[in-house]
C-alpha positions as CSV (number, residue, x, y, z in Angstrom):
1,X,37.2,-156.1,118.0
2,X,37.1,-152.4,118.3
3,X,40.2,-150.4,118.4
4,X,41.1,-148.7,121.5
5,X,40.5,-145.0,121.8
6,X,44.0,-143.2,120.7
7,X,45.2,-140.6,123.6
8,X,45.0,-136.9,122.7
9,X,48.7,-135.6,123.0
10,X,48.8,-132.5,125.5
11,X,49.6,-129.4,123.7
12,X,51.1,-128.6,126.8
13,X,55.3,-128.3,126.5
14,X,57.3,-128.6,129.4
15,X,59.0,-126.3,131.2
16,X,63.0,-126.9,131.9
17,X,63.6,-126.7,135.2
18,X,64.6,-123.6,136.7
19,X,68.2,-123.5,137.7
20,X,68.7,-120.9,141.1
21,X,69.4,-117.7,140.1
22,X,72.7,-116.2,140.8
23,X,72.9,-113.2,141.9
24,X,77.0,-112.0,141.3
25,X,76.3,-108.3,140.7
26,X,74.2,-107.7,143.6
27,X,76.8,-109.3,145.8
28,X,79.5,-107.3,144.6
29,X,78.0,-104.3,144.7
30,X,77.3,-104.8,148.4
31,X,81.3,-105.9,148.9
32,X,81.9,-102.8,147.3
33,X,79.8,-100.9,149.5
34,X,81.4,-102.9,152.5
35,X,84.4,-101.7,151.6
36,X,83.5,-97.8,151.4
37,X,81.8,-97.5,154.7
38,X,85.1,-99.4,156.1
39,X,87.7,-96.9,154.2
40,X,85.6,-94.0,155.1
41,X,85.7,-95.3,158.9
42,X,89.1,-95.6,159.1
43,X,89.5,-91.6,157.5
44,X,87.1,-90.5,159.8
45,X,89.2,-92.4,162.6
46,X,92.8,-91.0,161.2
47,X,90.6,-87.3,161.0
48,X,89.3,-87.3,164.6
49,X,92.6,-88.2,165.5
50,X,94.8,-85.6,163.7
51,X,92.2,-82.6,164.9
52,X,92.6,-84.1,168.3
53,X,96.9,-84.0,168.0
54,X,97.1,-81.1,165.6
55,X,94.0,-78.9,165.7
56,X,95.5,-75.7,164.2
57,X,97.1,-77.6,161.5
58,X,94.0,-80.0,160.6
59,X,91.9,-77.0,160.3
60,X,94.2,-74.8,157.2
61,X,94.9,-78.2,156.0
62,X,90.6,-78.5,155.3
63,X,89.8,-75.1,154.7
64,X,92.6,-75.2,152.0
65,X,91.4,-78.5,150.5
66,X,87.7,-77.0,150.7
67,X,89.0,-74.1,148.9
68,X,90.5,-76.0,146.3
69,X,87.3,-78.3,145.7
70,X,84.8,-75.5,145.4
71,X,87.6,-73.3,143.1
72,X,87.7,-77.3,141.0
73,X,84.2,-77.3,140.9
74,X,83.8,-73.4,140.0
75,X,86.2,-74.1,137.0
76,X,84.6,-77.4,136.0
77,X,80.9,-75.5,135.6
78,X,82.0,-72.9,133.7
79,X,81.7,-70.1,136.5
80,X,84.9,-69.4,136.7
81,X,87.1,-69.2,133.7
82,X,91.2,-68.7,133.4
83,X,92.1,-66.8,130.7
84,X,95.6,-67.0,129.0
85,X,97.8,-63.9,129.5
86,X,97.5,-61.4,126.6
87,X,100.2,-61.7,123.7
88,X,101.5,-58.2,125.0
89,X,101.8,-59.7,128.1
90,X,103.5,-63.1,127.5
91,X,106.4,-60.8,125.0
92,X,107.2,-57.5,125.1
93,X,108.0,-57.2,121.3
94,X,108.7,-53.3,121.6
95,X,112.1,-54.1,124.1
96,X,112.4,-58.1,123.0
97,X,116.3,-59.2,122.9
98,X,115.6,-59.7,119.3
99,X,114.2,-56.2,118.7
100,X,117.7,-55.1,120.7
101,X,120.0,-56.7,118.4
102,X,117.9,-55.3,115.3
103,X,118.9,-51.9,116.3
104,X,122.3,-49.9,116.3
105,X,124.7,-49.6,119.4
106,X,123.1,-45.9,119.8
107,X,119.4,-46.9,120.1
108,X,120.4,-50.2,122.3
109,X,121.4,-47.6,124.4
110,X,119.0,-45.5,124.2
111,X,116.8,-48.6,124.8
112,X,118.7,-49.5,128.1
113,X,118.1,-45.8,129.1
114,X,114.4,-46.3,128.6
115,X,114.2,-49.4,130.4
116,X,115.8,-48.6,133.1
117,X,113.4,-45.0,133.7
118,X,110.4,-47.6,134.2
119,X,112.1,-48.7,138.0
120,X,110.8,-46.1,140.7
121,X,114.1,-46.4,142.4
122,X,115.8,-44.1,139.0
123,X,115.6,-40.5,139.0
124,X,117.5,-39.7,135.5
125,X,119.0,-41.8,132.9
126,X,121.7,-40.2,130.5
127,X,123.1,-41.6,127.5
128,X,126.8,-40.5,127.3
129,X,128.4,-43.0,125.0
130,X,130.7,-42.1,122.3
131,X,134.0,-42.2,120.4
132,X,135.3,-41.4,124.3
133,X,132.7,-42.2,126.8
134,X,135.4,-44.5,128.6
135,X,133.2,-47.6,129.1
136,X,130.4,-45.5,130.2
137,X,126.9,-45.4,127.9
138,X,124.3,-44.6,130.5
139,X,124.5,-43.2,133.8
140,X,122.0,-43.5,136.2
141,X,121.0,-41.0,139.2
142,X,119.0,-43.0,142.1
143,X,116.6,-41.6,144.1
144,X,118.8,-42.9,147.3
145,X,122.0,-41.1,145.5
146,X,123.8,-44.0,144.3
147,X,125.5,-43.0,140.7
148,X,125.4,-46.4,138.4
149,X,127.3,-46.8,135.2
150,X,126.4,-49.2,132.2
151,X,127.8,-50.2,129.6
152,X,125.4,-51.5,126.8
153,X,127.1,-54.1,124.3
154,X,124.7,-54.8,121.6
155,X,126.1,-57.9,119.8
156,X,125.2,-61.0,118.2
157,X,124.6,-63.9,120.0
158,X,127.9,-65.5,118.2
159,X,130.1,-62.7,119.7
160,X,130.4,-63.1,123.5
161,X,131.7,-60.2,125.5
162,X,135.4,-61.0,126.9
163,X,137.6,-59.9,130.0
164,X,138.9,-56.4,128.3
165,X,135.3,-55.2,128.4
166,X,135.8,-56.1,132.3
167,X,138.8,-54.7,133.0
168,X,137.7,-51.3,131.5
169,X,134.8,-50.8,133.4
170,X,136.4,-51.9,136.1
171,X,139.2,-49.4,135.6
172,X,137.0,-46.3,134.6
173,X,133.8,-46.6,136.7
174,X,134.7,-45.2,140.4
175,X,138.1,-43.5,139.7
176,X,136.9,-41.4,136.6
177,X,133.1,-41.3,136.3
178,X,132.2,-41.3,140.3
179,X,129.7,-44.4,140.0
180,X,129.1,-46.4,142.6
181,X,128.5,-49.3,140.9
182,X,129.1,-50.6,137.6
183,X,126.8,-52.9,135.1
184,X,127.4,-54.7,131.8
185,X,124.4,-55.3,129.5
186,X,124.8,-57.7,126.6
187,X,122.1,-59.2,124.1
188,X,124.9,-62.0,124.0
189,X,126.5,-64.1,126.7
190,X,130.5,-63.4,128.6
191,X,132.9,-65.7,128.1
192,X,134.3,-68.1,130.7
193,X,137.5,-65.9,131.0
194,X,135.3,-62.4,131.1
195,X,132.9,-64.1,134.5
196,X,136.1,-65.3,135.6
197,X,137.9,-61.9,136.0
198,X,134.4,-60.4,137.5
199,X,134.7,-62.9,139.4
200,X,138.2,-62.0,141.0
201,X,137.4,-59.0,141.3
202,X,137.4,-56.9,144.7
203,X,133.8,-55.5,143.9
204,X,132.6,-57.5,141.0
205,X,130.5,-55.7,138.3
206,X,126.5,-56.8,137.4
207,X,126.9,-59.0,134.0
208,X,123.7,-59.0,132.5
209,X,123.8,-61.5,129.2
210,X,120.6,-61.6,127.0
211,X,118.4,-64.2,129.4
212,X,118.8,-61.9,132.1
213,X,118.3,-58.8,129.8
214,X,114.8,-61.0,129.3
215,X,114.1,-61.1,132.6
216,X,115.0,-57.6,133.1
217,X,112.5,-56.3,130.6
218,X,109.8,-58.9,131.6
219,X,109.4,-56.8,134.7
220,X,112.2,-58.5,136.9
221,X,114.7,-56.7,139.2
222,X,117.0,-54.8,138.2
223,X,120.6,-55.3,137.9
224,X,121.3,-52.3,140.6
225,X,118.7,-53.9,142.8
226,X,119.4,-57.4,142.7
């Protein structure tokens, strides 16, 4: 008998079957899109109603926060750029507190004298300190006529200024030199028991320790002025 014809296997191969594509990201970026529009409605909502209530205050409130933005976005392109302030700027190292206590009691006064011929408000500035200036080292004309007497006290920072240093200005300023007011400059600090007897004082003097003496030459007030 003859053998029956063998079948020819298919060279075909068989697919897998598909599973449904899922589609996760698509979905969640339309959530996410959901959610936008519904945040943004209820800021338009809360806007509307604020401009309605407050129309004044709703408008700085934008034209601030639109000024902010486009100063932001300025900055952030480059078209606007903020500069540090110069080193001359940030420290005066010509009347620094540690330049004052590098020089002798004569040139710390001369120094104060200096300093204080930069305010508009003084019209002369005389050093008259000495072996008998009786607690005056620089007196000061005004331009509205007021007579002010300093005394300048160039120490360490270790050696504080105490109550006698009060009590002699405060004895010598008005009856003897005719001052109107009377000011203390220290590169140090007072002692608790030299702001205490300012302190009781009837008119107390202007202590000025070395952070205000900082401020001072930074371009702050002055001590008359303050």
């Amino acid at each position: 008998m003859a053998a029956p014809p063998r079948r020819r296997r298919s060279t075909r191969t068989r697919r897998p079957a598909t599973r449904p594509r899922r589609r996760p990201a698509r979905r969640r970026t339309r959530e996410a899109a959901t959610s936008r529009l519904v945040v943004c409605a209820i800021v338009l909502t809360i806007v509307v109603a604020a401009v309605r209530e407050y129309p004044v205050t709703t408008s700085i409130t934008a034209a601030l926060a639109l000024t902010a933005a486009v100063l932001f976005l300025l900055v952030r392109t480059g078209r606007i750029r903020l500069t540090a302030l110069p080193a001359a700027a940030q420290a005066d190292f010509t009347h620094s507190i540690a330049a004052y206590q590098h020089m002798t009691g004569t040139q710390f006064e001369h120094a104060i004298a200096d300093l204080a011929r930069r305010h508009p408000s003084v019209r002369t500035a005389t050093v008259s300190g000495g072996a008998n200036d009786r607690a005056l080292d620089v007196l000061l004309q005004l331009t509205d006529g007021r007579r002010i007497a300093i005394q300048c006290k160039r120490h360490a920072p270790s050696n504080r200024v105490g109550a006698p240093v009060i009590y002699a200005v405060n004895g010598t300023y008005r009856a003897y030199h005719r001052c109107d007011q009377a000011v203390i400059v220290t590169t140090s600090t007072f002692t608790p028991d030299a702001q205490r007897a300012n302190a009781e004082l009837d008119v107390p003097l202007r202590l000025v320790d070395g952070r205000a003496l900082g401020r001072w030459v930074s371009g702050g007030r002055p001590p008359w002025g303050a």
